[in-house]
C-alpha positions in Angstrom: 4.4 0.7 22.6 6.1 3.5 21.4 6.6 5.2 18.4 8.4 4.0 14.7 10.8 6.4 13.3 10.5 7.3 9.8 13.2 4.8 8.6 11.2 1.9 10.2 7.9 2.9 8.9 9.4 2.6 5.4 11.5 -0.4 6.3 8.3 -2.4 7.1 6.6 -1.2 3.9 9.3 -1.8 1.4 9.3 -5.4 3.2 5.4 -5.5 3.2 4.8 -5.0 -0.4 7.8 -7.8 -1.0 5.9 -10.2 0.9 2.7 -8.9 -0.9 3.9 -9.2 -4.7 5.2 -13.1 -3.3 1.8 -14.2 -2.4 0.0 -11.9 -5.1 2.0 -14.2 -7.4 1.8 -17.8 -5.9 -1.9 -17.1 -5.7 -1.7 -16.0 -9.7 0.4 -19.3 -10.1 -2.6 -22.0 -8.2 -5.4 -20.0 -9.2 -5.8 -19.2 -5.3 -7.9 -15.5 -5.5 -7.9 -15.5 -1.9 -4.1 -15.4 -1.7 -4.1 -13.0 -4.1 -6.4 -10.8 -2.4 -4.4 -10.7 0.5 -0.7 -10.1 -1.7 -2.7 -7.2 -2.9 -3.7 -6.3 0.7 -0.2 -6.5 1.8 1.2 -4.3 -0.5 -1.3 -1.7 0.3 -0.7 -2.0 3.5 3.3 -1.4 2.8 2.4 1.4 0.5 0.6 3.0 3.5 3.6 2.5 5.9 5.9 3.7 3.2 4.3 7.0 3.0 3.3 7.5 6.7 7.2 7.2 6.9 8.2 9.7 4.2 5.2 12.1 5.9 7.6 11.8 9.1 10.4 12.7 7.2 8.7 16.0 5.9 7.9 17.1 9.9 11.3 16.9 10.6 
């Protein structure tokens, strides 16, 4: 598998913490913690990708 450019790495996180503030909130909604564990997870996880993508665009 190759290498993501910049622009992907912070494609997937802007789409990561999206998907993560959705299920952050439907857990809120039921009462589910475990769902909104893992919204909050998510969006970590896209904050990560976000800046290992703007980190890309600083080498270049």
């Amino acid at each position: 598998m190759g290498r993501k450019s910049s622009g992907q790495n912070k494609g997937e996180g802007a789409l990561d913490k999206a998907k993560g503030k959705a299920k952050e909130a439907t857990g809120a909604l039921s009462g589910n913690e475990a769902k909104k564990s893992e919204g909050r997870s998510d969006q970590n996880k896209g904050t990560a990708k976000d800046k290992l993508g703007k980190a890309k665009d600083l080498l270049k």
